[in-house]
N, CA, C and O atoms as a Tinker XYZ file with bonds, in Angstrom:
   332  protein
     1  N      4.489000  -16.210000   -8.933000    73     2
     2  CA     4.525000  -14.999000   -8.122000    64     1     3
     3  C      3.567000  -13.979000   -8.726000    63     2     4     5
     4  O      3.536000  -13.633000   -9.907000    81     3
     5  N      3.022000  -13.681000   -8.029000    73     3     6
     6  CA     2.044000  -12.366000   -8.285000    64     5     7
     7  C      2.817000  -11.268000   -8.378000    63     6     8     9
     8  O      3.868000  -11.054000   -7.774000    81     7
     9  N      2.006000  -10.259000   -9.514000    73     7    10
    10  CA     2.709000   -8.678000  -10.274000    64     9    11
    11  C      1.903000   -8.030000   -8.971000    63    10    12    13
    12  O      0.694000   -8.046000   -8.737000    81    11
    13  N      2.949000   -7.478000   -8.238000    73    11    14
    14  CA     2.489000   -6.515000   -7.196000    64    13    15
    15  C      1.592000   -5.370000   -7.547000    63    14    16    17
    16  O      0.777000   -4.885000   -6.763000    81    15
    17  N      1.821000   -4.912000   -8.949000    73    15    18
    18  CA     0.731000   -3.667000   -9.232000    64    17    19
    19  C     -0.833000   -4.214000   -9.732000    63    18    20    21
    20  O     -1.737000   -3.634000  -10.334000    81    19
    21  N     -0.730000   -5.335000   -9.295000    73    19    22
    22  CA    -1.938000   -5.918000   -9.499000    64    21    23
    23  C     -3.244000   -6.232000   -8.158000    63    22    24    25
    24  O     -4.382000   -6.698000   -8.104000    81    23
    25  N     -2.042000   -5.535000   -7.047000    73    23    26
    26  CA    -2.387000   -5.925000   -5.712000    64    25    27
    27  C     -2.514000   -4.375000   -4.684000    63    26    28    29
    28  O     -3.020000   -4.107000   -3.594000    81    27
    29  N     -1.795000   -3.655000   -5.672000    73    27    30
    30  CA    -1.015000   -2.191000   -4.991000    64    29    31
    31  C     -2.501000   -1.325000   -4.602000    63    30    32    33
    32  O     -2.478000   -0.411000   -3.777000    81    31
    33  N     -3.813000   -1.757000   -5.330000    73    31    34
    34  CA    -5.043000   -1.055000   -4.538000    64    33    35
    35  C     -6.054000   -1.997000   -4.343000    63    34    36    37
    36  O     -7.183000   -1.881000   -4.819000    81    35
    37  N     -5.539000   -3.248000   -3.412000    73    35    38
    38  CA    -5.731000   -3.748000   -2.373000    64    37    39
    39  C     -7.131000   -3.194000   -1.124000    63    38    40    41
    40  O     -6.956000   -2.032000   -0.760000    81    39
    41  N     -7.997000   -3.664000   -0.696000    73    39    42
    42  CA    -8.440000   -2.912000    0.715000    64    41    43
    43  C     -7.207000   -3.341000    1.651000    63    42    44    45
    44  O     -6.824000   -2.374000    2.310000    81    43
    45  N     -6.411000   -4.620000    1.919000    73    43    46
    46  CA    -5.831000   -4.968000    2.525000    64    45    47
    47  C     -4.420000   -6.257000    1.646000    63    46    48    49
    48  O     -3.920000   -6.477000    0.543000    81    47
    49  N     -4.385000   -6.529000    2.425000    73    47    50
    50  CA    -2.727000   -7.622000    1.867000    64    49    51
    51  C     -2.232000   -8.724000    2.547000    63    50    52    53
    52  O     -1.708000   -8.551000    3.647000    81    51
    53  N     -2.296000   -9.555000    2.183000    73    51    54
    54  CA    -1.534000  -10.573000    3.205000    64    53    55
    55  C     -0.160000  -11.235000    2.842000    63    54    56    57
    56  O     -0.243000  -12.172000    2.049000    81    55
    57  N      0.843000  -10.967000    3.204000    73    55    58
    58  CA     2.077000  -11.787000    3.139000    64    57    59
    59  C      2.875000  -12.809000    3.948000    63    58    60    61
    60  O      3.519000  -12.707000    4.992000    81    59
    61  N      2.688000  -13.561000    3.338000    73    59    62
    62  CA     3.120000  -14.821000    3.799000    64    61    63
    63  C      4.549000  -15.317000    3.619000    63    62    64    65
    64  O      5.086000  -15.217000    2.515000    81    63
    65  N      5.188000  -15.848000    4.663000    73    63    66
    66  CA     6.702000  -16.481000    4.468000    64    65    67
    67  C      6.484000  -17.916000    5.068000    63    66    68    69
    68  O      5.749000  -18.143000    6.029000    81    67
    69  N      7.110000  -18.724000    4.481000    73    67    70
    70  CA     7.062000  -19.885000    4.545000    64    69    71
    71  C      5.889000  -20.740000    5.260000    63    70    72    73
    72  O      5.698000  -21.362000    6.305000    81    71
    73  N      5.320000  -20.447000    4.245000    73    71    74
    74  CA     3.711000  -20.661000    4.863000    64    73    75
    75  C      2.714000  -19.678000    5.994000    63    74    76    77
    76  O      1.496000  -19.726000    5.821000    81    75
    77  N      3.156000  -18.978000    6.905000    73    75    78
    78  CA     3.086000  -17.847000    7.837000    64    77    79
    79  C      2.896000  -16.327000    7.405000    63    78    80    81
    80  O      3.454000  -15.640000    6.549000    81    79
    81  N      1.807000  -16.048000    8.409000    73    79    82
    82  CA     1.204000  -14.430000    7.915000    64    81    83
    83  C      1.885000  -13.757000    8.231000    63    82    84    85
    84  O      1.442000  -13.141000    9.200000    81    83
    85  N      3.196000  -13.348000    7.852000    73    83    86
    86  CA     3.916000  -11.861000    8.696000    64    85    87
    87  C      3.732000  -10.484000    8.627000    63    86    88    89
    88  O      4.260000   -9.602000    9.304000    81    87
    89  N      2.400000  -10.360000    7.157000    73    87    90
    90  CA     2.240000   -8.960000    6.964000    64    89    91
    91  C      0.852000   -8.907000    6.807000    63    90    92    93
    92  O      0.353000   -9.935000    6.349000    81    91
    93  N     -0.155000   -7.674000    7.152000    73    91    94
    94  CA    -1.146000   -8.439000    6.437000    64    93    95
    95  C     -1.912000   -6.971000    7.096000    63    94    96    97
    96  O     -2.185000   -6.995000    8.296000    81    95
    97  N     -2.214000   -5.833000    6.362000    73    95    98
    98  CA    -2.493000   -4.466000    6.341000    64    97    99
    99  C     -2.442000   -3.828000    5.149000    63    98   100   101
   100  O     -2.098000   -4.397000    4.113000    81    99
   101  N     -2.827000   -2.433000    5.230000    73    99   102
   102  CA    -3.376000   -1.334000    3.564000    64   101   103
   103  C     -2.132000   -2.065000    3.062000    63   102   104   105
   104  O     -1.531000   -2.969000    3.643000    81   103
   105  N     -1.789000   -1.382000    1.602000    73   103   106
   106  CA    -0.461000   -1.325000    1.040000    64   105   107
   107  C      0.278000    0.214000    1.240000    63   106   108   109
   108  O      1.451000    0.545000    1.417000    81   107
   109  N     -0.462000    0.659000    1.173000    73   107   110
   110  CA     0.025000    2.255000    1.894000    64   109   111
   111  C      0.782000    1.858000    3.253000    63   110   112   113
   112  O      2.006000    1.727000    3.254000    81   111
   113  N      0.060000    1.683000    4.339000    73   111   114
   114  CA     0.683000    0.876000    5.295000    64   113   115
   115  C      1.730000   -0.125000    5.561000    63   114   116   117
   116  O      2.445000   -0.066000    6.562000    81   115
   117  N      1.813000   -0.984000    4.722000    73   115   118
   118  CA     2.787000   -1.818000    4.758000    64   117   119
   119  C      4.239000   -1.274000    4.150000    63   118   120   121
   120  O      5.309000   -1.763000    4.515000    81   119
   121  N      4.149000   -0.320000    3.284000    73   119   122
   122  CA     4.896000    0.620000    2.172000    64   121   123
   123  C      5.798000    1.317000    3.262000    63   122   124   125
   124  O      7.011000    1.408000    3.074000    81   123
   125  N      5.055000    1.927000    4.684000    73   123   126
   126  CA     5.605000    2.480000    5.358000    64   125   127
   127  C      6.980000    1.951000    6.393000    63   126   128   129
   128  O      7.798000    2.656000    6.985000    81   127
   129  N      6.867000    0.517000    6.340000    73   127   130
   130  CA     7.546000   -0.246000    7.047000    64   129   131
   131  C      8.966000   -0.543000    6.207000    63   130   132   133
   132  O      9.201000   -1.675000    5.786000    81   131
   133  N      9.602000    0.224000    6.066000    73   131   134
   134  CA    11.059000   -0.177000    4.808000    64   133   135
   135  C     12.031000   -1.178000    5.125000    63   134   136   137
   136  O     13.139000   -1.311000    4.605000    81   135
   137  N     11.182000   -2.301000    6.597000    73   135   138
   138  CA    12.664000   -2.999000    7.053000    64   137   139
   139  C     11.327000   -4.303000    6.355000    63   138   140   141
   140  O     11.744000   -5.272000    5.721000    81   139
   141  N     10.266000   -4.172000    6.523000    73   139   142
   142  CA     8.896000   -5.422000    5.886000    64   141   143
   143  C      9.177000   -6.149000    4.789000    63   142   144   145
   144  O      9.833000   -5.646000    3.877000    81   143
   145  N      8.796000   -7.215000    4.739000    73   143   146
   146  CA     8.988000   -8.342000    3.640000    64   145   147
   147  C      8.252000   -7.576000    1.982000    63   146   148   149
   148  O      8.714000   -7.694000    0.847000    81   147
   149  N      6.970000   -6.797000    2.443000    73   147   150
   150  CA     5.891000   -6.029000    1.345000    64   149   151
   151  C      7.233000   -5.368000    0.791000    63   150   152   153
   152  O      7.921000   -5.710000   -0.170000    81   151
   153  N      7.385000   -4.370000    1.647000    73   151   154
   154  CA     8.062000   -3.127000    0.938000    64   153   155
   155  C      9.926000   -3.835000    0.779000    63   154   156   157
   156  O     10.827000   -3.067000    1.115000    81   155
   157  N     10.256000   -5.076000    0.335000    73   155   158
   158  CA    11.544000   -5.223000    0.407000    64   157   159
   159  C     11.040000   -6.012000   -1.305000    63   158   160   161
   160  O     11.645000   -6.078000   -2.375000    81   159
   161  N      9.709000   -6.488000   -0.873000    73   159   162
   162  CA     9.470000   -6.931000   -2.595000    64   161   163
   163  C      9.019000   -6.135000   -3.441000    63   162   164   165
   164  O      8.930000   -6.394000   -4.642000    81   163
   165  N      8.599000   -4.811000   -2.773000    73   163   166
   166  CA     8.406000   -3.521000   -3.665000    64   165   167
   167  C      9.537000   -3.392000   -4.406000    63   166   168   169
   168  O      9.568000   -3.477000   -5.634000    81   167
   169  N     10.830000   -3.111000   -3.422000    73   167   170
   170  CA    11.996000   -2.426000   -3.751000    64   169   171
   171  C     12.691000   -3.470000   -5.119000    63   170   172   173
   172  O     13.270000   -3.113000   -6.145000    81   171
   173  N     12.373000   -4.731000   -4.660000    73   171   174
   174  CA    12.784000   -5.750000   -6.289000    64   173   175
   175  C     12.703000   -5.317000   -7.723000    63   174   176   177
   176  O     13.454000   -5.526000   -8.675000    81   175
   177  N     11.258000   -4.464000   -7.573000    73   175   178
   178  CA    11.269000   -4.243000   -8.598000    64   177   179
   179  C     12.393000   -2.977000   -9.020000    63   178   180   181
   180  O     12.385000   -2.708000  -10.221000    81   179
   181  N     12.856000   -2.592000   -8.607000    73   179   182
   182  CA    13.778000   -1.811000   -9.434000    64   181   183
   183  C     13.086000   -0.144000   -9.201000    63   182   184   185
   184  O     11.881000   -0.004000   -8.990000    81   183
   185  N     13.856000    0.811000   -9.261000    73   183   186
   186  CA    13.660000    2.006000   -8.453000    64   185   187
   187  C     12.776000    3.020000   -8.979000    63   186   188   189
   188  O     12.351000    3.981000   -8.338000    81   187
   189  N     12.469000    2.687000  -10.450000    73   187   190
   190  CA    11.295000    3.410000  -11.537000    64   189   191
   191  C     10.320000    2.491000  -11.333000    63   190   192   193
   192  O     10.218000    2.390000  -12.556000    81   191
   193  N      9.137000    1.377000  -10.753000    73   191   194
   194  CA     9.116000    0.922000  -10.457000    64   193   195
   195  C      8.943000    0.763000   -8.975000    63   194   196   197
   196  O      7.758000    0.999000   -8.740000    81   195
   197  N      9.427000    0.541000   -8.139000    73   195   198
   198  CA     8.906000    1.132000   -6.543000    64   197   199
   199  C      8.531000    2.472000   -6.492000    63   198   200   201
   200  O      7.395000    2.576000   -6.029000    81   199
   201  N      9.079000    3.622000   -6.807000    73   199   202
   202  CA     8.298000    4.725000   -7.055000    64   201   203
   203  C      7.222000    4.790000   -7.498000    63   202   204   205
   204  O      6.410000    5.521000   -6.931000    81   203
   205  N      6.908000    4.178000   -8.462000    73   203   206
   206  CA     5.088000    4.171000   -8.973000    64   205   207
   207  C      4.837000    3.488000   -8.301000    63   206   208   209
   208  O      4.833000    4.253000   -7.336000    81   207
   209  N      4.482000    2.204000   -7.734000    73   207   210
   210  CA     4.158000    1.247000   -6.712000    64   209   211
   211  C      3.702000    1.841000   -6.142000    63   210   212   213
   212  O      2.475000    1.778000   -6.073000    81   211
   213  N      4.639000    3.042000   -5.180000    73   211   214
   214  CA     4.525000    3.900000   -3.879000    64   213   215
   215  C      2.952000    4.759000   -3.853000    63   214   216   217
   216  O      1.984000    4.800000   -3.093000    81   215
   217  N      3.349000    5.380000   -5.140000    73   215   218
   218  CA     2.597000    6.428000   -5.746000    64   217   219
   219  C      1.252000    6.004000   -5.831000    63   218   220   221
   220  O      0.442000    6.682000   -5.199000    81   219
   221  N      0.732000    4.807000   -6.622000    73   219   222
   222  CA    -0.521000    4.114000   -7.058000    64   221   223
   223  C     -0.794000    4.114000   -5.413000    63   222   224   225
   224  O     -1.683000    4.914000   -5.118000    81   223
   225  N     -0.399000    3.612000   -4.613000    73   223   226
   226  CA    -1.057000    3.255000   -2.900000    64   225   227
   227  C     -1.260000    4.046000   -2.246000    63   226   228   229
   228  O     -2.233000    4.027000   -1.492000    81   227
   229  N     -0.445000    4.980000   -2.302000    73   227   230
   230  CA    -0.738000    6.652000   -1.416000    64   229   231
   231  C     -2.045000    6.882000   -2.658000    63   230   232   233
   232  O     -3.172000    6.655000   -2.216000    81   231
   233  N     -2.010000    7.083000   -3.360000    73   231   234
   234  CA    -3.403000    7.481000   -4.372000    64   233   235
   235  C     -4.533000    6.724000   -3.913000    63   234   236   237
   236  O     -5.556000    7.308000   -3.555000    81   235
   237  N     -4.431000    5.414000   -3.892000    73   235   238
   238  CA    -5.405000    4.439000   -3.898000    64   237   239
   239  C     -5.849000    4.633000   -2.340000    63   238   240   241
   240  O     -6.991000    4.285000   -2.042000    81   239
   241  N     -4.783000    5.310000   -1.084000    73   239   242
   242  CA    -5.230000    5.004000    0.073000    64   241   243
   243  C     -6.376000    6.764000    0.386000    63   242   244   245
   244  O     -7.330000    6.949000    1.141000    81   243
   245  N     -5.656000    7.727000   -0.611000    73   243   246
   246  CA    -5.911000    8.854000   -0.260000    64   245   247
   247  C     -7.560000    8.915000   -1.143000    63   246   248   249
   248  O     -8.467000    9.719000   -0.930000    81   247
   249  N     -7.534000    7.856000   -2.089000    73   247   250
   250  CA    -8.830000    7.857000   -2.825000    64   249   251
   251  C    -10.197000    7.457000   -1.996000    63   250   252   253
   252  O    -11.382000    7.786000   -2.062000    81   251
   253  N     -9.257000    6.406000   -1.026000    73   251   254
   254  CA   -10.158000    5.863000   -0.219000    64   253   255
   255  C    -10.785000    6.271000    0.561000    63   254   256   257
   256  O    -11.919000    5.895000    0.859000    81   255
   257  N     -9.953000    7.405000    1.200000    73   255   258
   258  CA   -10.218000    7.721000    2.482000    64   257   259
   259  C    -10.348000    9.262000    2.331000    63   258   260   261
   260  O     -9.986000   10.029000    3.223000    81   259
   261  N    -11.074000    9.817000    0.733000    73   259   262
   262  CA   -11.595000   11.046000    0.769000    64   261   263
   263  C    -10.359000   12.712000    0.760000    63   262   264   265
   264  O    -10.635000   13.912000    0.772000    81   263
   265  N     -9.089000   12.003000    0.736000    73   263   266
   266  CA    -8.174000   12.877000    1.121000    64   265   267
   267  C     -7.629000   13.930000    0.071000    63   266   268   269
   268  O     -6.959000   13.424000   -0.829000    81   267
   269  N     -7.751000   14.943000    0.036000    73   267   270
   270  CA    -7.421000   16.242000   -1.171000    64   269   271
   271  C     -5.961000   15.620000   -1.021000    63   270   272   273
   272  O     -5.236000   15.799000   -0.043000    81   271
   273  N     -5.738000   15.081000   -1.820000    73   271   274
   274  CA    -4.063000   14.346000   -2.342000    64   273   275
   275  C     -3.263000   15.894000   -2.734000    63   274   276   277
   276  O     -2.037000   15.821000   -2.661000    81   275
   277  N     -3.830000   17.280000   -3.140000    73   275   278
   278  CA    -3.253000   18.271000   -3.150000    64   277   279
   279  C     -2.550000   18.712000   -1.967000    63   278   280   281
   280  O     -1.354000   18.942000   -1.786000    81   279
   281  N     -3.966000   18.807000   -0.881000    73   279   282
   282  CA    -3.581000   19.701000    0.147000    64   281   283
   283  C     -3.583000   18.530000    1.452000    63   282   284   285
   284  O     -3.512000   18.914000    2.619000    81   283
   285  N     -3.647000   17.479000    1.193000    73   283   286
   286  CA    -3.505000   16.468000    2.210000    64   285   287
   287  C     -4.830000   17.096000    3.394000    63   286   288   289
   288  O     -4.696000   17.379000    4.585000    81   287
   289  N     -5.789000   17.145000    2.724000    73   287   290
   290  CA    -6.711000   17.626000    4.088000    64   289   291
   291  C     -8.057000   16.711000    3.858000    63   290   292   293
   292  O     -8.552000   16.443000    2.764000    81   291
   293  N     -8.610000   16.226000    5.360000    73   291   294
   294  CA    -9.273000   14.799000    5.048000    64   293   295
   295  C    -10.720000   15.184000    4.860000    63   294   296   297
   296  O    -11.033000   15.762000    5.901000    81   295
   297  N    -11.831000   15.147000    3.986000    73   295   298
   298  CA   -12.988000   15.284000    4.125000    64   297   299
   299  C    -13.833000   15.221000    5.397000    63   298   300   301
   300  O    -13.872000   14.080000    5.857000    81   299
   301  N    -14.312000   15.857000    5.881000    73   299   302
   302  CA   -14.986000   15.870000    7.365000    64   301   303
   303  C    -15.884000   14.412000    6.994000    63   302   304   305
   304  O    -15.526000   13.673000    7.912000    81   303
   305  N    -16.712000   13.733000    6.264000    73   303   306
   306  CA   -17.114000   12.641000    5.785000    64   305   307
   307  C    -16.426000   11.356000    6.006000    63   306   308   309
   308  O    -16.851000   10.201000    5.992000    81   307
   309  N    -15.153000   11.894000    6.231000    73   307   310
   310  CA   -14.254000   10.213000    5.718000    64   309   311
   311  C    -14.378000    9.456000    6.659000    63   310   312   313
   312  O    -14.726000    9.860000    7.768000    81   311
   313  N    -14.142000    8.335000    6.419000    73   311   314
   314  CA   -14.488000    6.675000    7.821000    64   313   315
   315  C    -13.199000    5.826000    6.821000    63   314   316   317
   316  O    -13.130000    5.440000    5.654000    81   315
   317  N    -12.367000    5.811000    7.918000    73   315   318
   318  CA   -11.411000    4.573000    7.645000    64   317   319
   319  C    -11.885000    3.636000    7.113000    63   318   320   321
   320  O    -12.621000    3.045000    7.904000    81   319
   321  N    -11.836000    3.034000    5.858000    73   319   322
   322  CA   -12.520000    1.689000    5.209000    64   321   323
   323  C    -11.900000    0.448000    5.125000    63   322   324   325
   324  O    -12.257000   -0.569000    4.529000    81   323
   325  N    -10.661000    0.736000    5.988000    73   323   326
   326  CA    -9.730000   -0.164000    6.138000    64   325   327
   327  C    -10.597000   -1.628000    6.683000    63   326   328   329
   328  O    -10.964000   -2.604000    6.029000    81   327
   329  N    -10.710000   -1.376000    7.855000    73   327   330
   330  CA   -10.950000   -2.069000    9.256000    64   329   331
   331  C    -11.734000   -3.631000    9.102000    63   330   332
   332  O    -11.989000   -4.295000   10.106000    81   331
């Protein structure tokens, strides 16, 4: 099994169940989904632990995408780099 904080700044993610893609978007994104297979193996790790998880991906997504992580306001510059 792969250490999720090894994956947590990701461009993207793919999760797989029994062979099958059921997840497969940012980790910021997937983080948002709290019923998702991503964010139910976040929560495994234990609650000090999914909190940083959380934290590193909102960082990593807000790094990405130019965003004052202070004031949540998006650089007139920014382009989704998701896609």
């Amino acid at each position: 099994m792969i250490t999720i904080n090894t994956i947590i700044d990701s461009d993207k993610v793919m999760v797989l169940d029994a062979g099958q893609v059921v997840e497969y978007d940012i980790p910021h994104h997937l983080l948002d989904k709290s019923d998702g297979l991503f964010s139910k193996l976040v929560k495994q790790t234990g609650n000090e632990m999914s909190v940083r998880l959380k934290q590193m991906a909102i960082q990593y997504y807000n790094r990405k995408n130019n965003i004052n992580e202070n004031e949540g306001e998006v650089n007139s510059n920014c382009t989704d780099n998701y896609s």
